[in-house]
N, C-alpha and C positions, 0 to 999 in steps of 0.2 A: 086419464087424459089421452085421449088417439090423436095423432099429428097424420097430414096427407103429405107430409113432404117424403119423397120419391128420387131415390137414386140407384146407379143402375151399379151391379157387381159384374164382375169379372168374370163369372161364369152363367152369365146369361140372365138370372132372374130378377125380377125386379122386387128389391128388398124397397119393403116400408117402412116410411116414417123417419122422423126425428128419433122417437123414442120405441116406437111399436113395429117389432119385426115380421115380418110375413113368416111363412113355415116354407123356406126353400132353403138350400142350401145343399150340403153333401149327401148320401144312400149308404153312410154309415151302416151295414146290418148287426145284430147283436152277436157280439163275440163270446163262445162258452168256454171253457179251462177243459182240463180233464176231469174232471170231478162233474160238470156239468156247471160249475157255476159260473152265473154273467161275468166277463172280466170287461174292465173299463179302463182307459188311458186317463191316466192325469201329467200334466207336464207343466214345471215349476223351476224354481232356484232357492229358492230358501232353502238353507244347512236344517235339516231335522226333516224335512217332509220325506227321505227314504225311510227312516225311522220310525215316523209316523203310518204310512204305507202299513209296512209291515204289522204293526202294533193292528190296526184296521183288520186285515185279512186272518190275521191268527184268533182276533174278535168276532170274527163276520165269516162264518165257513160257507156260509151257500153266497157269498159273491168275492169277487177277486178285482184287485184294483192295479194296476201295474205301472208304477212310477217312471218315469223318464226327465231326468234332468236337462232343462235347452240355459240357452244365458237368457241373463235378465232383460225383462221386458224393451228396453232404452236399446241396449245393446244385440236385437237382432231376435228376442223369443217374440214379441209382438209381430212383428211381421210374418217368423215361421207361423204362428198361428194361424195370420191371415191368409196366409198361402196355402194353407192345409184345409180352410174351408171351402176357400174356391175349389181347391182340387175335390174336395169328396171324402178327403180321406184324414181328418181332426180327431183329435182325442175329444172325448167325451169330457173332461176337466180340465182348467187352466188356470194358475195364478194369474190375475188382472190386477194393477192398482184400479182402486177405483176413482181417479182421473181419466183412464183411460177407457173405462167401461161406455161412457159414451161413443166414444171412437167407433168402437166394436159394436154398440147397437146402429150403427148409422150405418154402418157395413156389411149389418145382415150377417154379424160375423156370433150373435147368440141365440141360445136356445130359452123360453120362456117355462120354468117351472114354476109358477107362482101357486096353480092347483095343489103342488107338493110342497110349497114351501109355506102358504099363509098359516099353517097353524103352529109355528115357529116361530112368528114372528116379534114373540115375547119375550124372547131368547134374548135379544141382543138392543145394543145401546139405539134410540132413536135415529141418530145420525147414521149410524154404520147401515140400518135398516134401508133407510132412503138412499145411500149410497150403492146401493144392486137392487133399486128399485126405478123405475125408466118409466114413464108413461101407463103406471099403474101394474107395471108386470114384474115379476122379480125374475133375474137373471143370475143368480148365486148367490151362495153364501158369503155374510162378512165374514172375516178374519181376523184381522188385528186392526188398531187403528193408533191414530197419534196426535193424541190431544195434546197440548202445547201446557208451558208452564216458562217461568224463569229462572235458565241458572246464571246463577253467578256467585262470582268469587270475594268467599264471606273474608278470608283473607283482608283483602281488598277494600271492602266496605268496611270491616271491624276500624282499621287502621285510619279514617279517615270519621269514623264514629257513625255511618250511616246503615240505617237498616235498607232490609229491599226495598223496595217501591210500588206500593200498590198504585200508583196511578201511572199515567203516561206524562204526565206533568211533573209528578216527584222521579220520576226516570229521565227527564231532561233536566230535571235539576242535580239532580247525582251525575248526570254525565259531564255536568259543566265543573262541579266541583274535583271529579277525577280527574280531567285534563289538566284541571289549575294548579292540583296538588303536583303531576308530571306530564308533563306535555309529552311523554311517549303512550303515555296509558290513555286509551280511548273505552268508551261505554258498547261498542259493538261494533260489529264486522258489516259489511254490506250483503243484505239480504238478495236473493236470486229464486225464479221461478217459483217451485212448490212451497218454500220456507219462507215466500215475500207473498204467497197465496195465503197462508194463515194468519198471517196478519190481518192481511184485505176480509180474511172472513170471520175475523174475533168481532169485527167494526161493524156487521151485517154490510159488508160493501162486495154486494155478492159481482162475478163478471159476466156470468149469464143466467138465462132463463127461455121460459117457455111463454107466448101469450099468443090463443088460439092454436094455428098449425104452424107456428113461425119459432126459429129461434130470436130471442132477444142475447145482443152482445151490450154488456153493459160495463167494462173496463173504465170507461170517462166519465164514470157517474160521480154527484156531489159526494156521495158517500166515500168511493174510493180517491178524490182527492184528496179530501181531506184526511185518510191515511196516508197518501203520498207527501204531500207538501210538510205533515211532521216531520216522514223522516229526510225530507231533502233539507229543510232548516238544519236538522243534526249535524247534515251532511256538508253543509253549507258554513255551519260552525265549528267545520272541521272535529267533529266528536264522535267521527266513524273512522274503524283505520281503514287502511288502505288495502288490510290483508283478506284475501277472498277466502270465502269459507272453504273445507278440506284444503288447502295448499299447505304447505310448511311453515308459512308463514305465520299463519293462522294456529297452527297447533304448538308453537312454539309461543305465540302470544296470550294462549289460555294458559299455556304451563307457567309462565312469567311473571306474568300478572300484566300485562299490556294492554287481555281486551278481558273486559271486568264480565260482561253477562254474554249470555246467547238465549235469546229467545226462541225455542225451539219444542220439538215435540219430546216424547217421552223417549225413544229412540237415541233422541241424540245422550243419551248419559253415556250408551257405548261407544261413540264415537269419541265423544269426550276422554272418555277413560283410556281408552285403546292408543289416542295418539298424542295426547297431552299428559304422559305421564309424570311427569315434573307439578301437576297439579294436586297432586294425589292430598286428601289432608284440608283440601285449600276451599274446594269448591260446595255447594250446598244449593238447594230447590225451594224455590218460593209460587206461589200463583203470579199466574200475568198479569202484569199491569193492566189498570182498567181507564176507562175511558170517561166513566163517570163512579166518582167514591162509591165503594158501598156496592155496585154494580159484579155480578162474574158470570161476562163472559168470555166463552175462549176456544180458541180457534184450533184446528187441525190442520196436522199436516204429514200426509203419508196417510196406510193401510191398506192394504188389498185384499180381494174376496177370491174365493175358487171358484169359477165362473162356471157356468156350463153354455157348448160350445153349438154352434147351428150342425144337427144332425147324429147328435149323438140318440142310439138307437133305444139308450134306456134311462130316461132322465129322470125317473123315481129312484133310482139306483145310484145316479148321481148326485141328487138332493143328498140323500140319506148318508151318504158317502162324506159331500160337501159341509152337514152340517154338523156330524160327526167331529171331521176333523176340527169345528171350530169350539165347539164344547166338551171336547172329551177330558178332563182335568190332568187325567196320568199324564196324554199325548200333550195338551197343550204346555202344562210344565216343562216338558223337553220343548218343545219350542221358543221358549223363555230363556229357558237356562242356552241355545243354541240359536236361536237367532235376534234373540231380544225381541220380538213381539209383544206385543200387548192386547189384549183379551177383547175381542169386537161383543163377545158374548155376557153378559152382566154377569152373570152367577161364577165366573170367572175372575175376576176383579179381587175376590180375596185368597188366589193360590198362594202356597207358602212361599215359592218364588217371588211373590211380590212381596213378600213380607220382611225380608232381612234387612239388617241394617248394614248400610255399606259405606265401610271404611275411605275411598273415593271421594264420600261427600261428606267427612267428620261425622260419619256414623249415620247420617241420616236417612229414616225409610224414605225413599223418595219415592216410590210407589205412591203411597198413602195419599202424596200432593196430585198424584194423576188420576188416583183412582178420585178423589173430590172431583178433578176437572172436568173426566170422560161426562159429566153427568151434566156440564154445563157449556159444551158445546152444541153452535147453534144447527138450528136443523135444516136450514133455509137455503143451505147453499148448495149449487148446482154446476156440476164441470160440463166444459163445453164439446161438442163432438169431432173439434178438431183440434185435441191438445197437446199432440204433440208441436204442430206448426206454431201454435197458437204460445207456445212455455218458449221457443227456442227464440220466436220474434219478441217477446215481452224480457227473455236474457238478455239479449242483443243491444235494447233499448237502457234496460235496465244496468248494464254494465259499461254503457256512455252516461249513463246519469252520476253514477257513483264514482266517477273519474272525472268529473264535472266538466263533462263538453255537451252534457245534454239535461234536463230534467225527469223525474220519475213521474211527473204530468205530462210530460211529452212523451214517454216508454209506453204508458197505459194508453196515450190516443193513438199512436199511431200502430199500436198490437191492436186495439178495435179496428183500425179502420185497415189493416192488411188481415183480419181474422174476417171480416165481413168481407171482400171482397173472395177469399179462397172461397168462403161458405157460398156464396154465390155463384162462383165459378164450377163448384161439386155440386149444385143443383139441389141445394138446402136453404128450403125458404127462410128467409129473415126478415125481422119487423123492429119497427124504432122503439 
């Protein structure tokens, strides 16, 4: 699909489209080593990728890749990036979430391998695929991704006689029962941006889209109310605590037993673990609740790809580079075992890293529960090309709703209707 929508960059050219970049950008020229071989910049945060770097090059003797660590994207590597396209002078690779990979094609800020990457494209989970894929072009490699599941505290539920919850209806009823039994212990925390984005997309209540040349903003659709208004009822029944996800609060209320689940991606077991250690024993991984019995599906939340960058001078080198790093079994094990990732690539999904039983959750693989997931999340869903504005005005909204001075139906309309007016102000067609 090719969009005409048209916005102008920083250094002069006019980059196209919604989804479909022109070829302007930096005069990047090929960089050789001494040895002669191509060398290429990759710039990133994740713990393991100097590791992997290395492991790469001592692999790969006619080319040479040279790592650079910036901070993470939220915190100032996003913007260096974009800074470094306008100027001319970008590395040839970048870790991207891919939330933000729209951003960066609306900016003219990627390079389009798709010639080098389509016969790869079997590699990896359906989702992760169309998530570095934009208007029929591919813009990098997946990486990891984070399909959702539920934990929660078997502790918890043992003691009160209740199993998980496959539904979203047997999870409001276990939440009602846990309050009753102590009115200090709540069913879950209040959800925020990305981690209230997997929700919205286990539901197919996607928030945007494409029709014609136009974005569609679809945050106030039937679909995603009707994930909102469930969990404002929760919230309403007082059956969420108060405690914001990562705070002290919150890690202190998993270790407790205060807040019973976290619906969340496969990522969060390390968070979990790391700072609720008083849970240790207690906790265990079930599928997410469904929406209708019998039904799975399930949302994500997190992953990022190694993008390649407008003007890098050798982007078959950079594919090769790119999707290396996301299937190589030695290198991606260390990335497991060091940043917790999880495998964008299928044939990955049974490393012996995912395979152990961990003590954390009464022994349980909890891999196993994600690798079932990764295969059942849906494919449908589409981030929007200004998501950084667009996550901090739906926090905003979202964090008066859950303090109850506002509704999570009023968070969603009024993030469309400040997300449509920016897109409009950037010179990004939109359609109803």
């Amino acid at each position: 699909m090719r969009s005409s929508v048209v916005r102008v960059l920083g250094v002069g050219c006019a980059a196209a489209m919604a989804f479909t970049v022109a070829g302007c950008g930096g005069q990047d020229t090929k960089n050789t080593g001494a040895s002669g071989a191509s060398s290429l910049t990759f710039w990133g945060w994740a713990p393991g990728y100097a590791d992997a770097v290395k492991a790469y090059n001592a692999s790969h003797p006619d080319s040479k890749v040279v790592y650079q660590a910036v901070q993470p994207g939220a915190k100032g590597g996003y913007q260096k990036m974009l800074n470094a396209v306008k100027a001319g002078n970008a590395p040839c690779l970048a870790q991207v979430g891919y939330e933000t990979l729209p951003s960066f094609a609306a900016q003219g800020a990627l390079q389009d391998v798709t010639k080098y990457a389509t016969a790869d494209k079997g590699d990896y989970q359906e989702a992760a695929w169309k998530s570095v894929t934009l208007g029929g072009q591919v813009y990098g490699a997946p990486l990891d991704t984070g399909p959702m599941a539920l934990f929660y505290n078997k502790e918890v539920f043992d003691s009160l006689g209740l199993k998980p919850p496959t539904t979203w209806a047997e999870y409001r009823s276990d939440a009602l029962k846990i309050h009753a039994a102590d009115p200090h212990r709540y069913i879950s925390s209040p959800y925020l941006d990305y981690d209230y984005a997997g929700l919205a997309w286990q539901a197919g209540a996607d928030w945007f889209g494409v029709k014609g040349d136009a974005w569609q903003v679809t945050l106030d659709s039937s679909a995603n109310n009707k994930v909102a208004d469930y969990w404002q009822k929760l919230a309403d029944d007082h059956l969420i605590s108060s405690a914001p996800m990562y705070d002290q609060a919150w890690y202190t209320g998993l270790g407790n037993g205060d807040i019973a689940t976290v619906v969340g991606a496969v990522w969060q077991a390390g968070v979990i673990k790391g700072g609720a250690k008083d849970g240790s024993g207690k906790w265990a991984v079930a599928p997410m609740p469904q929406w209708k019995a019998g039904e799975q599906q399930v949302g994500n939340a997190g992953g990022s790809a190694t993008a390649v960058l407008k003007g890098c001078a050798d982007p078959e080198a950079a594919w090769d580079f790119a999707h290396w790093l996301s299937t190589d079994p030695t290198t991606f094990g260390t990335l497991v075992d060091k940043a917790a990732l999880y495998p964008a690539a299928t044939k990955l999904l049974g490393l012996p890293q995912l395979g152990g039983k961990d003590p954390y959750f009464g022994g349980q693989n909890i891999y196993g529960v994600f690798a079932d997931a990764s295969g059942h999340v849906g494919t449908g869903w589409t981030w929007g090309p200004l998501m950084t504005k667009t996550s901090a005005d739906l926090d905003d909204g979202l964090g008066k709703a859950w303090a109850g001075r506002s509704t999570i139906s009023d968070a969603l309309r009024t993030t469309q209707d400040l997300t449509l007016t920016e897109m409009e102000k950037q010179g990004l067609n939109t359609a109803k």
